[in-house]
N, C-alpha and C positions, 0 to 999 in steps of 0.2 A: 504494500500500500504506500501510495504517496500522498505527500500535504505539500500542493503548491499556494505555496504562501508570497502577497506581497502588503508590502505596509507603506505608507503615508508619515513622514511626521515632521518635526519642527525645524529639521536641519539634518545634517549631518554627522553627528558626534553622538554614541550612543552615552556617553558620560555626562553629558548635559543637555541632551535633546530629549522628547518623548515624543510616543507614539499619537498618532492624530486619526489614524483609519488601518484597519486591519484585514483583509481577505484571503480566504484559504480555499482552496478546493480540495476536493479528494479522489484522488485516480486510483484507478486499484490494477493498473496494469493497462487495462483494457478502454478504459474509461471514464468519464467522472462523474459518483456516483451522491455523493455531495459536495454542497458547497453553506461559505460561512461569509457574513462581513456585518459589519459595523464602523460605524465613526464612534471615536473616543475623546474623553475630555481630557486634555494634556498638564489642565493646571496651569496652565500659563499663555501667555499670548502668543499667537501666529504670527510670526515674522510676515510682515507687508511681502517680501520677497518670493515666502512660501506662499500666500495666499494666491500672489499674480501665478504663480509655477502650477499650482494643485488644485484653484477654485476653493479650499478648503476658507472660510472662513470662523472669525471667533462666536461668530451668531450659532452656526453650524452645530458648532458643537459643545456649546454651552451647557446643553440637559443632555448631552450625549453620557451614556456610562464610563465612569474609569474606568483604570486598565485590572484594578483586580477585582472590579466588578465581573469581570470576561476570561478574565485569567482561567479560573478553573473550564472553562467552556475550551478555550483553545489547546487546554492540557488534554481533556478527554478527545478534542477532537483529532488531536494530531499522534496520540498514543501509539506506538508500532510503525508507525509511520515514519519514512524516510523523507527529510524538512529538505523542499527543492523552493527555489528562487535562483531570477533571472540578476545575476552577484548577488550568490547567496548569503555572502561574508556582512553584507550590509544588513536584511531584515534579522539573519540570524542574530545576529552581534546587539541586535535593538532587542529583540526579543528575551533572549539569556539575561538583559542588561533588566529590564523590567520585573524579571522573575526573580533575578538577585537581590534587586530592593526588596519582595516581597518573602527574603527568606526559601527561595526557592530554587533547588539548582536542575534549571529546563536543558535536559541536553537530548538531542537529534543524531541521526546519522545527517548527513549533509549531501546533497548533491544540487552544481552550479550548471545554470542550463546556459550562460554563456560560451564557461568552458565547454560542454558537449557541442556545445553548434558550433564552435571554432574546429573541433575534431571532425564532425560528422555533416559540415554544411561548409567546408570550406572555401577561402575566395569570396566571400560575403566586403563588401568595401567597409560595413560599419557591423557590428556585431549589438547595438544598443539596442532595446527592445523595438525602440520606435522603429525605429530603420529597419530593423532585422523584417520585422513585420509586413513594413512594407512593402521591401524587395522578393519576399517570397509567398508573398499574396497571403500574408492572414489577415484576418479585419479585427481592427482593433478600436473600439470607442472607448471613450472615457481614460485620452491619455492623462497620468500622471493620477488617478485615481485608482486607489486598492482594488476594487472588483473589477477594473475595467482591464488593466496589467496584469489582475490575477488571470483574468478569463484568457487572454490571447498569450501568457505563458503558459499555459494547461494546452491549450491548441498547438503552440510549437513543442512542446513534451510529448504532447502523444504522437506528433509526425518524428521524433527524433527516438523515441522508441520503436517504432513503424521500420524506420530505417536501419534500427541494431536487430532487430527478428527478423530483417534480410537479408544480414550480411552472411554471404554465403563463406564469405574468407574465413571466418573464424574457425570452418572445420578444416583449410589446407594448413600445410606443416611452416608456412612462413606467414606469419603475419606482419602487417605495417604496427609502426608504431602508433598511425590515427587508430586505428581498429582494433589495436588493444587496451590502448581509455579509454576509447568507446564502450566497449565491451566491459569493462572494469566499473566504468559511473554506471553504467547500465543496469548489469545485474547481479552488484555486489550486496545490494539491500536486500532485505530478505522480507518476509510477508505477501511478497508476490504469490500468484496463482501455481499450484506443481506442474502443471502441462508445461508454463513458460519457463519454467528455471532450467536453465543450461545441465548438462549433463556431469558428474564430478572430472569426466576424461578433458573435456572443453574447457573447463573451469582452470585442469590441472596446465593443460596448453596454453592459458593465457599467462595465468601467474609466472610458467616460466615465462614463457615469453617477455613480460616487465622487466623480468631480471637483467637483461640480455640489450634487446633492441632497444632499450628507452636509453643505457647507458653513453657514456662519451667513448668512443672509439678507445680512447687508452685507460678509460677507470674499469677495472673489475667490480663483479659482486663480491670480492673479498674485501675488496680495499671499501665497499660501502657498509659491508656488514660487520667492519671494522668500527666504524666511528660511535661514539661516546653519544648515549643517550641522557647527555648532561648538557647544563646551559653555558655559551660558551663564545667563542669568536670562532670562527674558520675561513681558510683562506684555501682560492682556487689558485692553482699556480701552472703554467703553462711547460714548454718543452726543455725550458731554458735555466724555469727555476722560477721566474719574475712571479707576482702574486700581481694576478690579472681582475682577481675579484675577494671582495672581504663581506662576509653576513655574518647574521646573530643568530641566534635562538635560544629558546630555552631547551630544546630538543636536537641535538647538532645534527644526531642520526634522519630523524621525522623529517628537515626543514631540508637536508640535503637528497634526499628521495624526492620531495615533493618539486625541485628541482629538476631532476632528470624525467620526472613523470611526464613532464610535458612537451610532447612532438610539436619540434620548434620547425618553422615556415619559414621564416623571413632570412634571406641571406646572412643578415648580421649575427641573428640567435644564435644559427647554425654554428656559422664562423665561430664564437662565443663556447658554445658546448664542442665543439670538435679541439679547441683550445685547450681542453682541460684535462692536466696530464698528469697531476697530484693532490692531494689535499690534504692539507695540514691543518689544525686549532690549537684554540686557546682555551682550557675551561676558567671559567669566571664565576661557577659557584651561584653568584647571583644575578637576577636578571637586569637589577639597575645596570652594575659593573658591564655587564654583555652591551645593556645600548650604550653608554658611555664609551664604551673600547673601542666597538666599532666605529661610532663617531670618531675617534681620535685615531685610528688606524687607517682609514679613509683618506684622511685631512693627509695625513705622513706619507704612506704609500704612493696616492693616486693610483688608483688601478685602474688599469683600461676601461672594466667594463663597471665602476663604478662612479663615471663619468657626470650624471646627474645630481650626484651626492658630494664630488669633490669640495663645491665652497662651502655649501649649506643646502640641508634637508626639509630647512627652514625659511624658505626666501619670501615670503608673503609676511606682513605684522600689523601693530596695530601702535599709530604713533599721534603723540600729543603737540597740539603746539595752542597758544595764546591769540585770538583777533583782537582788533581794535577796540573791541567795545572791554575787553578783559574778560573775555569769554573762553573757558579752557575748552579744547576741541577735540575731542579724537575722534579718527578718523584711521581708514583700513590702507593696505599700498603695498606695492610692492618694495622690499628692501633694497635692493640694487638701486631704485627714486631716490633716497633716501638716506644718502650713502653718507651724508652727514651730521645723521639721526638716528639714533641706536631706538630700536622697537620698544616699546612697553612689552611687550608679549610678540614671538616670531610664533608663527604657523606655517602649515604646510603649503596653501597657496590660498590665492588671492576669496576665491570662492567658499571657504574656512572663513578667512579671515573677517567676513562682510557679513557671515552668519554668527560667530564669536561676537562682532561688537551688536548685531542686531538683540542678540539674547542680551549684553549688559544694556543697552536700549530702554526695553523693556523690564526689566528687573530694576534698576537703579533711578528709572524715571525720567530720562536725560531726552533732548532733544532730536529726533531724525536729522531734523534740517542741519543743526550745528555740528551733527556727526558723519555729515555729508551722506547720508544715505536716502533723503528726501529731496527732488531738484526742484526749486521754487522759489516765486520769488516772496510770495506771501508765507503764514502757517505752515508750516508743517503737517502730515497726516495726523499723528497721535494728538495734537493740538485740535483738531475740529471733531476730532471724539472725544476729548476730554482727558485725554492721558499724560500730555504737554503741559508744563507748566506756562506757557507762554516767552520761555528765551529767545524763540527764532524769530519773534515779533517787539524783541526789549520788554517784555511788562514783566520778566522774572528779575530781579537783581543777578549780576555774574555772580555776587557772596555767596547767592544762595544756592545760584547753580551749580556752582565750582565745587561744594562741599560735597553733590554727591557724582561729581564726577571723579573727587578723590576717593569716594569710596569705591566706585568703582576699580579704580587701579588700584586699589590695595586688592580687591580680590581674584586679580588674575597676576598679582605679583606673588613672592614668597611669602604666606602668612610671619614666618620669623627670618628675620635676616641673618644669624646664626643658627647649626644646626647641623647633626651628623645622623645618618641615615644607616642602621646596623640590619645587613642581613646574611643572609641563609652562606655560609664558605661554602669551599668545594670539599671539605671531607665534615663531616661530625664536630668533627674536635677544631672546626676553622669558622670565623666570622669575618662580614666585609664591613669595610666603613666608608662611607664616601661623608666628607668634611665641604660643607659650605659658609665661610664664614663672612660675616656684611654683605650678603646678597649672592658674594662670588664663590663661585666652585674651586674647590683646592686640588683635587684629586682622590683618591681613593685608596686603599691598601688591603691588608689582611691580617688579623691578630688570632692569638691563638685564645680558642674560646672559654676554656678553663681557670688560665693565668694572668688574660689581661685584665687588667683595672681600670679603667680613665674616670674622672671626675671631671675635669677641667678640659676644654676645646683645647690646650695646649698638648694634653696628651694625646688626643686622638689627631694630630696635625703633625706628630713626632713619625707616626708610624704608616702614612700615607705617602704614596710616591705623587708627585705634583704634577698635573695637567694642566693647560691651556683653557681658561674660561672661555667663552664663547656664546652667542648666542644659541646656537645647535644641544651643548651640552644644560645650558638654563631650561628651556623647553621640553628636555626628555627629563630631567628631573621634574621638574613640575607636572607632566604630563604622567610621569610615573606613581607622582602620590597623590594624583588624583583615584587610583586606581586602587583598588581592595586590595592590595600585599600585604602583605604576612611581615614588614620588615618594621622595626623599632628606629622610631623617629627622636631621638634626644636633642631637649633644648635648652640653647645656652643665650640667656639676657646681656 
């Protein structure tokens, strides 16, 4: 059984967005046999941006039910059920996200109907739902609305099942690598129908097969069945020796499969995976230390194929400046604009960044117009319903404005501007520290977990090796205690 799920909501960040509209179908192989949807109430207001995007407004879904009103609804519904969505990484990740607030840990098998129509529809110019759709004739109403995306990704699901029950290749003795993920996303879930499930001899042909043809020309299954199912740094290194590419994980073994899993098209992939003639890591114990490292191994290196990451992972933010009236402004941009203005907050890219100040917007009270998000030359939107205090038209005092523009930027800075971060070493007897003191990052280390003692940020500063602050390394910490870890946060006044 499948739960094709797609959801609606305030943005993009399951750590500070929620869900707005929820639609599920249920395919049982063959068909779909029900289906589910709702608008939900999110608690907070609908970015003007998502509303233009989704139709969704705040009228909409005011008496709509919250999310654990439906909660147990979508648990029964999607039970045994293998959770598909078109980037499934997105509803899923809202949905876990939702269920953690409520004490509850929702987990799925997963399967992305993108990645399958990349494998089994290839040559497509755009692979987005909208486009996909329309290039291969499904009809889709109600884009950018939960039922309406649910419904025409349930309709390319069952043509891309349609098409793994006719691949006749999967019984000869060579298979492509498209047609062995095919076959793998396909009929790896279980709860399917007995007629449809592959036979254990078909099943046993593919799985070898992964082992084999998904790999790079000169890595073995030994040299993968080698690698440390610990969190870590790894690095790709070419014929020569050179380290051509540098990742993280918390799983070195899981992230570097998921790697090779994928039958790469494009001349340069190729080029990229045919490259890759060793590999080496770093275990780091903890998962801060891994993003950290990798940021700073990046920066050092340059690896060819980490090209996009070399300056910053970070190039979009969110930056302040004063108008004439003594009006404090923020406003979204790109970093490279900017280049003589260090961000309040770096993001990922510019479309992040304009939905990040929309949510402080709305939360802190602040004006559209002044945070350039509203083009006008009159009021602002939130101002003609009532949400604006009136700054974009001078009736607010800057005093008054300013005060909670400052409070804004306290909450998307360091709640404390010293502070050492203790988590999980790489053996039992080992703990990490990463040291931030007045805002700036120091570096990190590793003490042994028995013996040491620190009271004072002096001691834990003794026994860190020093790294490069930077805006890249501010933003993964920050972004990392946003996050439920397990790690001990000590604070020093």
């Amino acid at each position: 059984m499948y739960a094709i799920v797609d959801l609606e909501t305030t943005g993009g960040q399951p750590t500070q967005d929620r869900i707005t509209e929820v639609a599920i179908y249920i395919h049982d192989g063959t068909q779909v046999v029900d289906q589910y949807s709702t608008l939900l109430n999110p608690g907070r207001p609908i970015p003007f941006f998502i509303t233009q995007l989704t139709g969704i407004t705040d009228d909409m879904v005011r008496d709509a039910p919250k999310f654990h009103e439906v909660a147990r609804k979508i648990v029964e519904l999607t039970e045994g059920c293998v959770f598909v969505a078109h980037n499934v990484r997105f509803d899923y990740s809202f949905l876990k996200k939702e269920f953690a607030d409520l004490g509850y840990n929702y987990s799925r098998k997963t399967l992305c109907t993108v990645r399958l129509s990349r494998s089994l529809i290839p040559g497509q110019p755009s692979y987005s739902l909208g486009k996909l759709c329309q290039n291969i004739g499904i009809p889709l109403e109600g884009r950018h609305r939960a039922a309406g995306d649910a419904a025409a990704t349930a309709i390319l699901f069952d043509r891309l099942l349609k098409i793994t029950q006719q691949e006749e290749a999967l019984t000869k003795p060579s298979i492509s690598a498209a047609e062995t993920l095919a076959a793998v996303d396909a009929t790896a879930p279980s709860g399917q129908k007995k007629a449809k499930q592959p036979s254990p001899k078909r099943v046993a042909a593919v799985q070898e097969a992964i082992k084999t043809a998904l790999l790079p020309p000169n890595i073995t299954p030994q040299q993968v069945a080698a690698l440390p199912q610990e969190a870590g740094v790894y690095y790709f290194h070419n014929e020569q020796g050179e380290v051509i590419y540098v990742g993280k994980s918390i799983n070195i073994y899981k992230r570097i499969q998921q790697h090779f899993a994928i039958d790469y098209k494009s001349r340069k992939s190729l080029e990229f995976k045919n490259s890759i003639s060793d590999i080496t890591w770093e275990l780091t114990g903890s998962e801060l230390i891994a993003l950290l490292y990798e940021s700073h191994e990046i920066k050092r290196l340059k690896p060819l194929y980490n090209r996009q990451q070399r300056r910053s992972v970070f190039p979009a933010g969110i930056f302040l400046r004063t108008d004439e009236q003594g009006y404090k402004r923020l406003y979204y941009g790109r970093a490279d604009d900017h280049a003589a203005s260090h961000p309040l907050i770096a993001l990922t890219n510019q479309f992040k960044a304009k939905g990040f100040l929309f949510h402080k917007v709305a939360k802190f009270n602040l004006c559209q117009k002044l945070c350039d998000l509203y083009k006008t030359q009159g009021a602002c939107f939130d101002y003609q319903v009532h949400r604006c205090k009136g700054a974009c038209l001078g009736l607010e005092a800057p005093e008054e404005y300013n005060k909670r523009v400052e409070e804004a930027i306290e909450s998307f800075t360091f709640e404390h501007s010293s502070f050492v971060v203790i988590g999980q070493g790489r053996t039992e007897l080992e703990k990490t520290v990463v040291v931030v003191e007045h805002g700036r990052y120091l570096g990190f280390g590793y003490v042994d977990a028995e013996t040491f003692s620190a009271r004072r940020l002096a001691d834990f500063k003794e026994v860190i090796t020093r790294y490069n602050d930077n805006k890249d390394v501010q933003q993964i910490i920050r972004q990392y205690l946003r996050t439920k870890h397990k790690d001990k946060v000590k604070i020093f006044k």
